[in-house]
KOLPA-418647 format. One record per residue (C-alpha): x, y, z; residue in one letter. Coordinates in steps of 0.25 Angstrom, whole numbers. Layout:
<node east="X" north="Y" up="Z" r="A"/>
...
END
This chain:
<node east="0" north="0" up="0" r="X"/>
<node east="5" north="13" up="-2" r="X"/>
<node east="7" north="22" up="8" r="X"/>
<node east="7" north="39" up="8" r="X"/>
<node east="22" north="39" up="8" r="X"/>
<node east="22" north="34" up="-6" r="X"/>
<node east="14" north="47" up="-9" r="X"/>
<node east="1" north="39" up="-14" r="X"/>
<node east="-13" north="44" up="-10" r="X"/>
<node east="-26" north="41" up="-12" r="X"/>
<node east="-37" north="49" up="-18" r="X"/>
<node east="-51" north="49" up="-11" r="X"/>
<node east="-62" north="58" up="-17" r="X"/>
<node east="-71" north="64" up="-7" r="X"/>
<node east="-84" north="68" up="-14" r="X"/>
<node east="-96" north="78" up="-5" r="X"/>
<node east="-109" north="76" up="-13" r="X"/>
<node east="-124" north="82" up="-9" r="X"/>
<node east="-127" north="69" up="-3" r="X"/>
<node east="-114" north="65" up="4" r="X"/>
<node east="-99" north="62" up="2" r="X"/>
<node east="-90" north="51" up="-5" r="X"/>
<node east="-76" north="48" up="-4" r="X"/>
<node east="-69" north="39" up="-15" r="X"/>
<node east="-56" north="33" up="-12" r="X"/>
<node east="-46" north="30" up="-25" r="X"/>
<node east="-37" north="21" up="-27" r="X"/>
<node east="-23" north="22" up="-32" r="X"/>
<node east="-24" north="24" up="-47" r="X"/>
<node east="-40" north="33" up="-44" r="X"/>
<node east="-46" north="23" up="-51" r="X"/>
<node east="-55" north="19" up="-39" r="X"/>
<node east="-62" north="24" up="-31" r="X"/>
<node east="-69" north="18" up="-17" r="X"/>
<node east="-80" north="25" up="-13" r="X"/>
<node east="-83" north="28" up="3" r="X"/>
<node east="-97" north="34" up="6" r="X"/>
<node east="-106" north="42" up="6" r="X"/>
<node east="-104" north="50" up="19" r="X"/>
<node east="-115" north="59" up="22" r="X"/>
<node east="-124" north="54" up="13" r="X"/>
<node east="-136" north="63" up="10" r="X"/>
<node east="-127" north="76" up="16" r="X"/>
<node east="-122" north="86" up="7" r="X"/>
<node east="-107" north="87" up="7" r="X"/>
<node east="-101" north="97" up="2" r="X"/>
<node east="-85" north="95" up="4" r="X"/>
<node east="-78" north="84" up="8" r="X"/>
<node east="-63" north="85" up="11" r="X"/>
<node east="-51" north="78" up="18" r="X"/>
<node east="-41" north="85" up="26" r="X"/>
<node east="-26" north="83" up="19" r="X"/>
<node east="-20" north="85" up="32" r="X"/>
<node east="-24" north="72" up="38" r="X"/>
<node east="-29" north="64" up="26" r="X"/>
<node east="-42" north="59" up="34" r="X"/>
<node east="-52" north="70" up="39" r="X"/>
<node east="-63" north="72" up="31" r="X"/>
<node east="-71" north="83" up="32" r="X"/>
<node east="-87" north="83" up="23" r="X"/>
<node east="-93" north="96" up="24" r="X"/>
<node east="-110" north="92" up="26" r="X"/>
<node east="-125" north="96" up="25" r="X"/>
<node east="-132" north="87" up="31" r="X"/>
<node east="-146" north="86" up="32" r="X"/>
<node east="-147" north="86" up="48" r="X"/>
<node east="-135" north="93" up="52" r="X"/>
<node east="-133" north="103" up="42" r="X"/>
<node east="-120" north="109" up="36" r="X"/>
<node east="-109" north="102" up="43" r="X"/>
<node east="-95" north="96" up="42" r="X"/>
<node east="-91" north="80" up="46" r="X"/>
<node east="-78" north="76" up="48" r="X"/>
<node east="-71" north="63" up="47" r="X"/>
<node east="-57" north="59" up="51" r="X"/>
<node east="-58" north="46" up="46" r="X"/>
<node east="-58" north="49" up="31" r="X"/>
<node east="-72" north="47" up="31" r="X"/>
<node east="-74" north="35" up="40" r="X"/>
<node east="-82" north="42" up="50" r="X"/>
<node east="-88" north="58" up="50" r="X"/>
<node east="-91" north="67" up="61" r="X"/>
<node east="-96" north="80" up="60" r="X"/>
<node east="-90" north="93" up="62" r="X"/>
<node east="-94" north="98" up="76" r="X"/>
<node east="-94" north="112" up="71" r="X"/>
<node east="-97" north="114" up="56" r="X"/>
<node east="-97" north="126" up="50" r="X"/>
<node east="-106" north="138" up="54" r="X"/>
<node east="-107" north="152" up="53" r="X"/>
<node east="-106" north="160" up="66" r="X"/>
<node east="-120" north="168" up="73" r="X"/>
<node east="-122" north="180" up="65" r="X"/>
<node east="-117" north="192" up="72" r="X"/>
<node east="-122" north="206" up="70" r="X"/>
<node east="-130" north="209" up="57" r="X"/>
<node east="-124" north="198" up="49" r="X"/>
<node east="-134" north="188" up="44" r="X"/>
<node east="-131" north="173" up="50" r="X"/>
<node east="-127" north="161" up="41" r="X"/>
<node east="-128" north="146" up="43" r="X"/>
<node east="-118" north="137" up="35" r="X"/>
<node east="-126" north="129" up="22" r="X"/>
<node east="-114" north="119" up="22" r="X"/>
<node east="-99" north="119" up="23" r="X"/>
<node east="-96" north="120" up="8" r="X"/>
<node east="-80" north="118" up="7" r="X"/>
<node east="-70" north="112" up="18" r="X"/>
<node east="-54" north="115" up="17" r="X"/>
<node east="-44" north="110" up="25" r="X"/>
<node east="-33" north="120" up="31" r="X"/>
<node east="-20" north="122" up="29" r="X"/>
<node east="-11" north="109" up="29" r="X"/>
<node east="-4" north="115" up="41" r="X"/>
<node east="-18" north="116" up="48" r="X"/>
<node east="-23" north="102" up="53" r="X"/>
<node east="-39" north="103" up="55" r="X"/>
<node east="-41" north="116" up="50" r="X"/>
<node east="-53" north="115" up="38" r="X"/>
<node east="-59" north="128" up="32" r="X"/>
<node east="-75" north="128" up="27" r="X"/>
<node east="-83" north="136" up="17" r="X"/>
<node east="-98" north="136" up="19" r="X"/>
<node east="-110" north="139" up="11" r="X"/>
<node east="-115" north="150" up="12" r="X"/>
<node east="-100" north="155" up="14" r="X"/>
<node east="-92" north="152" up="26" r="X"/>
<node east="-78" north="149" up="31" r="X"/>
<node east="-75" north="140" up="44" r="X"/>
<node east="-63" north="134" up="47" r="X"/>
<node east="-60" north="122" up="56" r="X"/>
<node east="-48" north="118" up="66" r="X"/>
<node east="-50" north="107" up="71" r="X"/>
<node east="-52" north="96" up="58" r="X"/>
<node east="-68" north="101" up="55" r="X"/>
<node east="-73" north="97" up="68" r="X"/>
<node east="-77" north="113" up="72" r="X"/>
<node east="-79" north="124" up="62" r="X"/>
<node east="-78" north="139" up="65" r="X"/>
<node east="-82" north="151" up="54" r="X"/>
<node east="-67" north="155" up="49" r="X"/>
<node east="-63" north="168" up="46" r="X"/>
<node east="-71" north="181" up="45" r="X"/>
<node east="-80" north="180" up="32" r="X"/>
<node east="-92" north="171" up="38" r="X"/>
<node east="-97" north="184" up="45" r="X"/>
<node east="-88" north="196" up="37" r="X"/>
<node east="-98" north="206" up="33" r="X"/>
<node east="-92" north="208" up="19" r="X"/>
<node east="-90" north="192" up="16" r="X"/>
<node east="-105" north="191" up="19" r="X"/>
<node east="-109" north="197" up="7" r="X"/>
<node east="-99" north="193" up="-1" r="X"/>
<node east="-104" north="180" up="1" r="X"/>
<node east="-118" north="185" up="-4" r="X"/>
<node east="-131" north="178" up="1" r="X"/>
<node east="-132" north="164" up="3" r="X"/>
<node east="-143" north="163" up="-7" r="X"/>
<node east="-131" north="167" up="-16" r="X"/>
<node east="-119" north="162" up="-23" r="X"/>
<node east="-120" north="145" up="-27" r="X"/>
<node east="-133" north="138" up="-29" r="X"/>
<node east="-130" north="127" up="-15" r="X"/>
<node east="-126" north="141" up="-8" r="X"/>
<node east="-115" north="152" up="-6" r="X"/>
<node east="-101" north="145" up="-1" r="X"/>
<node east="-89" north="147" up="4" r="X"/>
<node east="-76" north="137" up="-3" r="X"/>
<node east="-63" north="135" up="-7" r="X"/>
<node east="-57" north="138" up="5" r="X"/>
<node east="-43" north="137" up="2" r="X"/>
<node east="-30" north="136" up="12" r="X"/>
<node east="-16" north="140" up="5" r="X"/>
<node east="-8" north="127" up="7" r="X"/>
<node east="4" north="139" up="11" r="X"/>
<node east="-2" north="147" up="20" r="X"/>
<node east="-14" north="141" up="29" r="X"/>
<node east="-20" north="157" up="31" r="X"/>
<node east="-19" north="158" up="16" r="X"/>
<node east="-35" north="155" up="12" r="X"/>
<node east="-45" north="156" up="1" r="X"/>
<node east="-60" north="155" up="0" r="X"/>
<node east="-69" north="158" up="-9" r="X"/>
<node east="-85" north="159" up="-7" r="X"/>
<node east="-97" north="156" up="-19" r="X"/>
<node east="-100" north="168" up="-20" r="X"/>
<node east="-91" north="178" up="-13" r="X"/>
<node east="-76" north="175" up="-20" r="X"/>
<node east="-64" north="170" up="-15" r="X"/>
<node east="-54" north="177" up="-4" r="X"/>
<node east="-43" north="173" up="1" r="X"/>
<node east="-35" north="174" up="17" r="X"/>
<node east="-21" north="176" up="20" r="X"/>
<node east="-24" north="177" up="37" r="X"/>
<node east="-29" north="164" up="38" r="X"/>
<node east="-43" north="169" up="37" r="X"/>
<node east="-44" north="180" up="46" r="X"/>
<node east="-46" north="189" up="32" r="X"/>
<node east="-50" north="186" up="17" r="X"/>
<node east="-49" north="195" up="6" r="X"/>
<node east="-56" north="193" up="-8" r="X"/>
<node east="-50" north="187" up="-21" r="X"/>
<node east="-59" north="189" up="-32" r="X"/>
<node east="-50" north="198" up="-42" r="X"/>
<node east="-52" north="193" up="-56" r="X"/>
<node east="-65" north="183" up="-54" r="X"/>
<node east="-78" north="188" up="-62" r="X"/>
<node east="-92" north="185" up="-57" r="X"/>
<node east="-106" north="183" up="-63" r="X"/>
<node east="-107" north="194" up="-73" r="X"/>
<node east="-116" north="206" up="-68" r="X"/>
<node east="-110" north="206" up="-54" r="X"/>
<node east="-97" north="213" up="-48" r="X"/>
<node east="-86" north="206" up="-46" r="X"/>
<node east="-81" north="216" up="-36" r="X"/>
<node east="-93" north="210" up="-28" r="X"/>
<node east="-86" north="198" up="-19" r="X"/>
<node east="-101" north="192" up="-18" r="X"/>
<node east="-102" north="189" up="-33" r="X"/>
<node east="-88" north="181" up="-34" r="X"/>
<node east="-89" north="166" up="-36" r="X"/>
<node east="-82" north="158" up="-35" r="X"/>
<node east="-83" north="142" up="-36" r="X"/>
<node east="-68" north="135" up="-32" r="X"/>
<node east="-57" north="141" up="-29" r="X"/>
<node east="-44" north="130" up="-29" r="X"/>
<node east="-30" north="135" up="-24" r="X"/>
<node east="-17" north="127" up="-32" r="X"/>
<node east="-11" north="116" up="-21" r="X"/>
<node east="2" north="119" up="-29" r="X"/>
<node east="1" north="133" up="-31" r="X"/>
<node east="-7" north="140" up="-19" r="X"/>
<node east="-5" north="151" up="-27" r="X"/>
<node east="-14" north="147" up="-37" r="X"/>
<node east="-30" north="147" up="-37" r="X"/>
<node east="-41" north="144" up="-46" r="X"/>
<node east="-56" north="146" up="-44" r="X"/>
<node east="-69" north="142" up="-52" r="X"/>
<node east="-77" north="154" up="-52" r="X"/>
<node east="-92" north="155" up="-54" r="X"/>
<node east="-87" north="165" up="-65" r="X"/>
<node east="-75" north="157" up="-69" r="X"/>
<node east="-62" north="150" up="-67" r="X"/>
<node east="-51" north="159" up="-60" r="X"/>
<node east="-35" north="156" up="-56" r="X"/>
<node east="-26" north="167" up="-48" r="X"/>
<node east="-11" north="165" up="-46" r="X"/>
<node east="-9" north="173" up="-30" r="X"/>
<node east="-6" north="182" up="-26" r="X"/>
<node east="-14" north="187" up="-37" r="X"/>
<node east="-26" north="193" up="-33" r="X"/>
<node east="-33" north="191" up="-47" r="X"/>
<node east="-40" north="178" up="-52" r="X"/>
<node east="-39" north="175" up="-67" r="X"/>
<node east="-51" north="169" up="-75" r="X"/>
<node east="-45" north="156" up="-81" r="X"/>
<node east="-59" north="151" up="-84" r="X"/>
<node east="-59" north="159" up="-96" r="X"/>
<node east="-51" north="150" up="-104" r="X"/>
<node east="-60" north="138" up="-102" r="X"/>
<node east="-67" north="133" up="-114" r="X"/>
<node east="-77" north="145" up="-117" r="X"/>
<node east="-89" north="134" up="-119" r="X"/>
<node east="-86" north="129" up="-105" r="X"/>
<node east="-84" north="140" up="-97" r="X"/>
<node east="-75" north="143" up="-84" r="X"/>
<node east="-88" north="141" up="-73" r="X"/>
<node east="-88" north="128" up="-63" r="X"/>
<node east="-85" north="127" up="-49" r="X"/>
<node east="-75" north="117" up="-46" r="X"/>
<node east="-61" north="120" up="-48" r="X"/>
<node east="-49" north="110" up="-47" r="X"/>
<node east="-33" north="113" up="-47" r="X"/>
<node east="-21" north="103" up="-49" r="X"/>
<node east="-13" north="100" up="-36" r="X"/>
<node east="0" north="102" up="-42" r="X"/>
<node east="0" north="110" up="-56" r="X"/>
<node east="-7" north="124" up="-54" r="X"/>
<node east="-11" north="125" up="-66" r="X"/>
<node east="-20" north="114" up="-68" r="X"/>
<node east="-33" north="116" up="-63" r="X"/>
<node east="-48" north="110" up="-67" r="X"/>
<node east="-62" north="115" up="-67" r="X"/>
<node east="-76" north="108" up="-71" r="X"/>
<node east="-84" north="119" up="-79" r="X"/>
<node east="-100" north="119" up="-78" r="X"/>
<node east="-110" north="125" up="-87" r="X"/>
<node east="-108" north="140" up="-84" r="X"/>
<node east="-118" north="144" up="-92" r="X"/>
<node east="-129" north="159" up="-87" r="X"/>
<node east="-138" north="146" up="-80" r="X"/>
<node east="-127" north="139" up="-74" r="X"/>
<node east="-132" north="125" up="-76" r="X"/>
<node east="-120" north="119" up="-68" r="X"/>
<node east="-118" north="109" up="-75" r="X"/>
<node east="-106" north="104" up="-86" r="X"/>
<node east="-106" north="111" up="-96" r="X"/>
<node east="-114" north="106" up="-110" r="X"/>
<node east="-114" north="92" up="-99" r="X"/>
<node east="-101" north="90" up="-103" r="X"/>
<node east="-91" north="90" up="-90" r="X"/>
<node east="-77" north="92" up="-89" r="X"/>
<node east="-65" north="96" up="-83" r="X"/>
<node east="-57" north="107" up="-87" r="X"/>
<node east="-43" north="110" up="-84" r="X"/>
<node east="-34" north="121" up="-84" r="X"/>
<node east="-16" north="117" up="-85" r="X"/>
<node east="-12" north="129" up="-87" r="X"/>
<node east="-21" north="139" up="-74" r="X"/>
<node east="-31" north="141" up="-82" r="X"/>
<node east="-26" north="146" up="-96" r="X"/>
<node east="-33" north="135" up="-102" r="X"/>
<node east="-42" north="123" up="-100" r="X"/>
<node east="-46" north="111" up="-106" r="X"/>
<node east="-57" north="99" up="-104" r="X"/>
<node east="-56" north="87" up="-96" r="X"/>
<node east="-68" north="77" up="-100" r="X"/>
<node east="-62" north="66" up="-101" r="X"/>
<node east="-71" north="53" up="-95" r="X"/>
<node east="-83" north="64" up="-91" r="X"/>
<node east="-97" north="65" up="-99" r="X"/>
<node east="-96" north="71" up="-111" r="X"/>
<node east="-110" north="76" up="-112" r="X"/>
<node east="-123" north="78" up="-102" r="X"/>
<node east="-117" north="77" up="-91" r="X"/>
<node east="-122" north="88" up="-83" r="X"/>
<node east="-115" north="89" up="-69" r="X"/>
<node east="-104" north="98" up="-63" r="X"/>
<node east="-94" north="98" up="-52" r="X"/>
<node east="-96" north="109" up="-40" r="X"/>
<node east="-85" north="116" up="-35" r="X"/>
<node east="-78" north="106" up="-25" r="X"/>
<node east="-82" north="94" up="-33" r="X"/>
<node east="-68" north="94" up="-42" r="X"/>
<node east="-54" north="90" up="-34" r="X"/>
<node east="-41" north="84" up="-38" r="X"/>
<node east="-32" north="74" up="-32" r="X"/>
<node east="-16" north="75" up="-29" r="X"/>
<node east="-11" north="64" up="-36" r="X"/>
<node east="-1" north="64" up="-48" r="X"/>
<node east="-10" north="64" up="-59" r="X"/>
<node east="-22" north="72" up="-51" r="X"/>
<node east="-35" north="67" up="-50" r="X"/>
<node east="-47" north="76" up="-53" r="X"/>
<node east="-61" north="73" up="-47" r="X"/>
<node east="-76" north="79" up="-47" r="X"/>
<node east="-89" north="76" up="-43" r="X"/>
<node east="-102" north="80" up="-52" r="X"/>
<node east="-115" north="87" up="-48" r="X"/>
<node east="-120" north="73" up="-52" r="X"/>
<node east="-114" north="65" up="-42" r="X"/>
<node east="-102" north="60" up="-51" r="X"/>
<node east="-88" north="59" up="-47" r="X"/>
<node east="-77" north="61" up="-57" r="X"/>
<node east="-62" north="57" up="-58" r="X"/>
<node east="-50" north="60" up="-67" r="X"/>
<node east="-36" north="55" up="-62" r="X"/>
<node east="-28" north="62" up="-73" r="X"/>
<node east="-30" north="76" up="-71" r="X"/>
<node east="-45" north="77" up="-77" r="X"/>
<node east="-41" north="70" up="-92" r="X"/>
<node east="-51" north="59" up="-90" r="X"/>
<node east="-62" north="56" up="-79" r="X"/>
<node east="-70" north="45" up="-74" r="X"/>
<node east="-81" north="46" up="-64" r="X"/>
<node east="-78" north="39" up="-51" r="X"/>
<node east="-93" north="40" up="-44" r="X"/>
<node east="-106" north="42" up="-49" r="X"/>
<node east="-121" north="44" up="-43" r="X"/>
<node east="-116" north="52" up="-31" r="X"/>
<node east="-123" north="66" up="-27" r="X"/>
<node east="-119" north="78" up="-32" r="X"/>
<node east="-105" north="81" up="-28" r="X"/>
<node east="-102" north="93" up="-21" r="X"/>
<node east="-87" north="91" up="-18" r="X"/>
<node east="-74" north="81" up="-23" r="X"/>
<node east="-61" north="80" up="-14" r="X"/>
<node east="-50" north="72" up="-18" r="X"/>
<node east="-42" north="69" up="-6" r="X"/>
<node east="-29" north="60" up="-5" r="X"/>
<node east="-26" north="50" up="7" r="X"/>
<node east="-13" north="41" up="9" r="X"/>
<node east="-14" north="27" up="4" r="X"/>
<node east="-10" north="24" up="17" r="X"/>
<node east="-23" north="28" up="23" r="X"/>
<node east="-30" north="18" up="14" r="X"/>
END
């Protein structure tokens, strides 16, 4: 058997649907696949993630019918689950300021590799928690739950994403643990250098939905923002208004999406980018047409990929439908493993789970018939741990 000093890992995909979560353990060669669950079967799960500081907890961030929004917690790699005794909530109102109950915890991120137990939260509508003890107790983070100003840049809650506003892609800088991004559907992204004490806005550059003002933060959208693991440096977001990259400590995003085949388009939601090569990076486009169907485009569903940061793209459909297939991947449903030749996965609006082991040149279709699938992690364990 191998063992992690011979530098082999497995790959286990951990997949949140409307109706429960999934996790599929590979084997060596990603060729098979060994399905354990459902866990929570019936609740809405909207992320599901493993801490890569210890390689075993698990945390699933829930809707269930009779306790509401929460988060459970394993420590057992799924095994068993116990629920956080203090989820996310939003503090008593104080003052004038209209009160707020969180919908659902949205997006989970763990913290910096240097801080074992720290987890950050974005809620729907928008919130930001943070956790210091494994997930067990939250506690609202930062200033901008109750900052007068962020509270109408994050509009009304009957505003922003059909399912509700939400706060996501919280983002720790793997070289400075008080370096942090966030970005809020709608009300833009911003970014901290104190560790959260303060947020300042970073929308130069991204349009929005033609008759509003882009000097307005309430009307900024964006859908996925993903930082470079080997260049921090370097971001790219999937807007609502289009696909975007900016090299720091530029303050300016640039609009790569333009060069996207004119008959596809540059809208979607998810957004993924190669471990190693900052350059390389993958949407899935949807029809972004004045109805927004949210669906493929023409039924036909592909990948697309940019080599060179966004100066061109071209399609990946090899192994997908090649016509009526109507389905579309939201914005945490599309991930990347680390190995040599990286793995690409999503997960369809109609329950389909999708594989491509050589950097999106051909797929096959590892599950069928689940729910909708609201989210797609690829983690990697130690054969060892087998």
């Amino acid at each position: 058997m191998e063992t992690e000093s011979a530098g082999l890992r497995r790959v286990v995909l951990l997949v949140a649907t409307r109706k429960g979560s999934w996790l599929y353990h590979g084997d060596a060669e990603r060729r098979t696949w060994r399905v354990d669950g459902p866990h929570f079967l019936g609740h809405i799960i909207s992320h599901l993630l493993l801490d890569p500081r210890d390689g075993r907890t698990l945390l699933a961030a829930a809707k269930t019918g009779h306790l509401g929004p929460t988060i459970f917690r394993s420590t057992d790699l799924g095994q068993t689950w116990k629920e956080s005794a203090k989820p996310p909530a939003f503090a008593p109102p104080r003052g004038d300021m209209a009160g707020r109950s969180v919908d659902h915890t949205f997006w989970l991120t763990p913290g910096h590799a240097d801080e074992n137990g720290v987890w950050y939260a974005g809620t729907s509508p928008q919130g930001l928690f943070r956790s210091a003890d494994g997930g067990e107790t939250w506690a609202p983070f930062s200033c901008i739950n109750d900052d007068p100003q962020y509270r109408r840049w994050m509009g009304s809650e009957k505003d922003g994403t059909p399912d509700g506003p939400k706060l996501h892609s919280i983002i720790v800088d793997p070289r400075d643990s008080q370096h942090l991004y966030f970005a809020m559907s709608s009300g833009g992204v911003h970014e901290s250098y104190d560790g959260g004490r303060s947020f300042s806005t970073l929308l130069e550059g991204m349009e929005v939905v033609d008759g509003f003002n882009p000097d307005e933060v309430t009307f900024h959208d964006p859908h996925c923002v993903r930082l470079c693991p080997s260049n921090p440096d370097r971001l790219y977001q999937q807007n609502h208004c289009g696909i975007y990259r900016i090299d720091r400590p530029a303050q300016r995003w640039i609009r790569i999406g333009r060069n996207m085949p004119e008959h596809v388009g540059d809208v979607g939601f998810p957004l993924v980018v190669h471990p190693r090569d900052d350059n390389t990076a993958w949407v899935f486009p949807m029809d972004g047409t004045q109805v927004w169907p949210r669906t493929s485009p023409g039924g036909r569903p592909a990948v697309y990929a940019t080599r060179d940061g966004g100066a061109s793209w071209h399609r990946l459909d090899g192994g997908l439908p090649a016509s009526q297939a109507w389905w579309t991947v939201k914005r945490q449903a599309m991930t990347a493993d680390r190995q040599d030749s990286v793995g690409l996965y999503f997960g369809t609006t109609s329950g389909e789970l999708w594989m491509s082991r050589d950097e999106g040149q051909r797929w096959e279709c590892v599950a069928r018939h689940l729910p909708e699938i609201y989210a797609v992690e690829a983690a990697e364990l130690a054969w060892a741990e087998r």
